[in-house]
N, C-alpha and C positions, 0 to 999 in steps of 0.2 A: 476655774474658768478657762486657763490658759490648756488644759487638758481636753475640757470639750471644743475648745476652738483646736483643737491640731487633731482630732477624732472627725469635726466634722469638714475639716481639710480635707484627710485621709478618705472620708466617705465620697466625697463631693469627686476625687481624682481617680476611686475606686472606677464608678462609675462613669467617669470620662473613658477610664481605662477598657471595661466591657465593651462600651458603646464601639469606643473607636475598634476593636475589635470585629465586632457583630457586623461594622461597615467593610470591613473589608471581605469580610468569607462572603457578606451580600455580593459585593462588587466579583469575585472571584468565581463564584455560583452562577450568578447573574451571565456571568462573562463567556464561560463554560454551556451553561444552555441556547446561549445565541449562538455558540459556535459552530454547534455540533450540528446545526439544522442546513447550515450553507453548503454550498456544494465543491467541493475539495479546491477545485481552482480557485475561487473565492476564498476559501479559510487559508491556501498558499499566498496567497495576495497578500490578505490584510492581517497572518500571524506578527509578522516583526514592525510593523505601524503599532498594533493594541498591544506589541508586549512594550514597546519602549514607553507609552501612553500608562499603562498599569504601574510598569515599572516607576518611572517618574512618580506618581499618586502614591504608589507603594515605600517610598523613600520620604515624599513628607509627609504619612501616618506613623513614618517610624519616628520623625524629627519630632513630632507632634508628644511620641511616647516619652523620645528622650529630654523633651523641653519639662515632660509635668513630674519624670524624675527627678530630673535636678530641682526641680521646685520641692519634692517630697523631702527631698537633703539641704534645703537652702541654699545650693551652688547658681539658682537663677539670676538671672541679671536682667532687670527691668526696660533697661535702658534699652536693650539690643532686642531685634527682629526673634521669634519664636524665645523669646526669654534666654537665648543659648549664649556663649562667651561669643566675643568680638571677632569675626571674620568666618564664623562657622557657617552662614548663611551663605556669603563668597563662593565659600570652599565649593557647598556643594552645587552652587550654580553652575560654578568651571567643571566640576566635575560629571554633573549631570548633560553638558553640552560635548564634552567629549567621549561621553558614552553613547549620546546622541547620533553624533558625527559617525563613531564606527558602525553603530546597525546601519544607518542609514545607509552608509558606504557599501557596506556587504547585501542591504539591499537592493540597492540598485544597480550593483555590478550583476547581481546572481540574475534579475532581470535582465537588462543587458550584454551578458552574454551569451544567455540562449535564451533564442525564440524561441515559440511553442510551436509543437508538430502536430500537424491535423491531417487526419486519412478520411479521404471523398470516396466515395461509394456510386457505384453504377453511373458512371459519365461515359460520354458522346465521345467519338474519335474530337469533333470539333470542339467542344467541352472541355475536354483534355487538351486541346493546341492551345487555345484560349489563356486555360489557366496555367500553364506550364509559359507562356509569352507574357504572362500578366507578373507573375511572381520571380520570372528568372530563371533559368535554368540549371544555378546556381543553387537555386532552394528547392528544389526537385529532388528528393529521395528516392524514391521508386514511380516506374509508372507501368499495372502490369493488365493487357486484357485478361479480366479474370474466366470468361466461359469460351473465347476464340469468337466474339461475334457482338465483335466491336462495345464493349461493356466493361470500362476501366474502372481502377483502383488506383489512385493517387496518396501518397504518402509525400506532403509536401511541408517544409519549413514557412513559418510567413515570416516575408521581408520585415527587417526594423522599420518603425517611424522614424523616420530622421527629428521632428519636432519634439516627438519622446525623450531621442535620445541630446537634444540640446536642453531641454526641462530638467533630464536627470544633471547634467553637466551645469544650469546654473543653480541647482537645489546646492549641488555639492560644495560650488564657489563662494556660496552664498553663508552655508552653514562652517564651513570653514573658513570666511573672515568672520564670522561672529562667534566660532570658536576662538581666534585669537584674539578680538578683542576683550573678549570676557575674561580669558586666563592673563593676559595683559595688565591689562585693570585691576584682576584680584592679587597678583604678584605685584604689580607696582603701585599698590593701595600699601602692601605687606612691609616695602622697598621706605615708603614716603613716611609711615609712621613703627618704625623696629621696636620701641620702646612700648612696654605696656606703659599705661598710669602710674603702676609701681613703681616701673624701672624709670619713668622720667621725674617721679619726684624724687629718686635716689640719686637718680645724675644731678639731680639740680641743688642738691644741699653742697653748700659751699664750706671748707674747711675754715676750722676756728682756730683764732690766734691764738697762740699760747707764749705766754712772757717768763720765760726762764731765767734770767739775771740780767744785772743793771752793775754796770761800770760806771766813774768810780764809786763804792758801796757806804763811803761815808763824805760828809763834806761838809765845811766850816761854814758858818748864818755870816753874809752879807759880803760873800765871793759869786759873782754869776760863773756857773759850773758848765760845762758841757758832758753831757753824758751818753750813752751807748749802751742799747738793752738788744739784747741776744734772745728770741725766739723762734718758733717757727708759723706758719702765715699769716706773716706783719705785713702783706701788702695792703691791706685795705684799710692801716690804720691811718688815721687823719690827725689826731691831736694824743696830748698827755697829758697827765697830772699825780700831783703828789699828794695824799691825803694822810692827814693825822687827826682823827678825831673829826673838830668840826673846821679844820683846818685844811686849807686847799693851796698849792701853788701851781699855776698853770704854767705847762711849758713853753717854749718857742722854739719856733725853726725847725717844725715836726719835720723829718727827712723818712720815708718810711721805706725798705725793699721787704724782698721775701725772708728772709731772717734774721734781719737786724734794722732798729730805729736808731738816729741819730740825731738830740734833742738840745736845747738849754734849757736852762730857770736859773733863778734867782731868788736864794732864800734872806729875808732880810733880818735883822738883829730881836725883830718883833716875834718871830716865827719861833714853836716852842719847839726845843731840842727832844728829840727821841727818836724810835722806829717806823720809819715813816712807810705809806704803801704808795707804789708807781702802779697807777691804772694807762694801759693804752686803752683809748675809744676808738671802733671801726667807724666807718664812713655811714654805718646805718645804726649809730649809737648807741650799740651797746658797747662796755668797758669790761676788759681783761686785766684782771689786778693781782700783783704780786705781792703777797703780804710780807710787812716788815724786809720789804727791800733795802731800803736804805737810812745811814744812819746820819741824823743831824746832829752837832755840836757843837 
């Protein structure tokens, strides 16, 4: 059963795989025949707008591939956005806005700074004053009669928009505070949690006592004793006791630091002579016991 259920996974992601495929050559085909029909200035215009547009669509059919991967391996994580590990969605958000940022940047400088040059054909001496006064004489390339009888040829720059160019100026402002905020947010998302799951339930396991000897190691029934056990992280012990069998005597005056407790008891004439075990209990009670520590007689 378990063989047909991972066959018809495999089938089910086969065909996720084709499909997602089949959409992109449409998308790319598709994209390519509208292209080709516009007329050059136009296809100059809107080439680095549809590639960053394709491009971005182009990066989540890939995430899209690489999420039903890891599902094909079991490395998916339910939990998280396209199934992918923790911050991978982040990643490429910040990333995709700073690839954003630079086309846009380079497009709108390459507009910005050069105008388009256009040549006028058979104009008026006053035609020619007109538009040569209108545009500047600044953006005037050539002005030449072309037959000797008053019948010009203008090759002139057109002036910037001024509004154009405050549009491109807050596009860029605009896109570059939300480029920092994004990569902000995804490094200081990174910054506020460093520890995977793994690593914070590693950091969090806390060291165990361990009781390596007990001073003095024998002692006489119906002397209250004070005694001195040497281990290592005895901070968190709270209490003691001495066990033989079904026999208990609790201590007093638990003192506890990082490697050594500092205790009493009181065995009385009742209490039966032999090997007896010293448990320390920590504070969330479980007990570290030292077998046949000490000896009564």
């Amino acid at each position: 059963m378990k063989l047909i259920s991972d066959r018809d996974q495999a089938m089910k992601i086969s065909v996720s795989l084709v499909a997602a495929i089949i959409a992109v050559i449409a998308i790319v085909v598709g994209w390519m025949l509208f292209f080709k029909d516009l007329p050059a200035e136009v296809r100059t215009t809107m080439s680095l707008p549809l590639l960053a547009i394709f491009g971005l669509i182009a990066v989540f059919i890939s995430m899209s591939l690489v999420s039903m991967s890891f599902a094909i391996f079991g490395l998916d994580d339910k939990t998280q956005a396209f199934a992918l590990p923790d911050g991978s969605i982040r990643a490429v958000i910040a990333l995709s806005l700073i690839v954003l940022f630079s086309i846009l940047s380079f497009y709108l400088y390459s507009n910005l700074a050069q105008s388009p040059i256009r040549v006028l054909e058979n104009l008026s001496q006053t035609e020619q004053a007109e538009i040569a006064k209108s545009v500047g004489a600044d953006h005037v390339i050539s002005s030449v009669d072309v037959d000797g009888k008053q019948h010009f040829r203008m090759v002139i720059r057109d002036p910037k928009n001024p509004a154009s160019e405050d549009f491109a100026k807050q596009i860029l402002v605009l896109m570059g505070t939300l480029v920092t905020a994004i990569s902000s947010f995804y490094f200081g998302s990174k910054l506020a949690n460093p520890l995977s799951p793994a690593d914070s339930q590693v950091a969090s396991i806390k060291p165990v006592p361990v009781v390596r000897k007990i001073s003095p190691s024998t002692v006489v029934r119906g002397q209250k004793t004070t005694f001195d056990i040497e281990g290592d992280n005895l901070a968190s012990i709270t209490s003691a006791k001495f066990i033989l069998g079904k026999d208990q005597v609790i201590a007093s005056n638990v003192l506890s630091g990082a490697n050594a407790i500092k205790l009493e008891a009181l065995f009385d004439a009742n209490q039966p002579a032999g090997d007896w075990d010293v448990a320390a209990v920590a504070e969330d009670g479980k007990a570290y016991t030292l077998a046949h520590a000490m000896k009564v007689t």
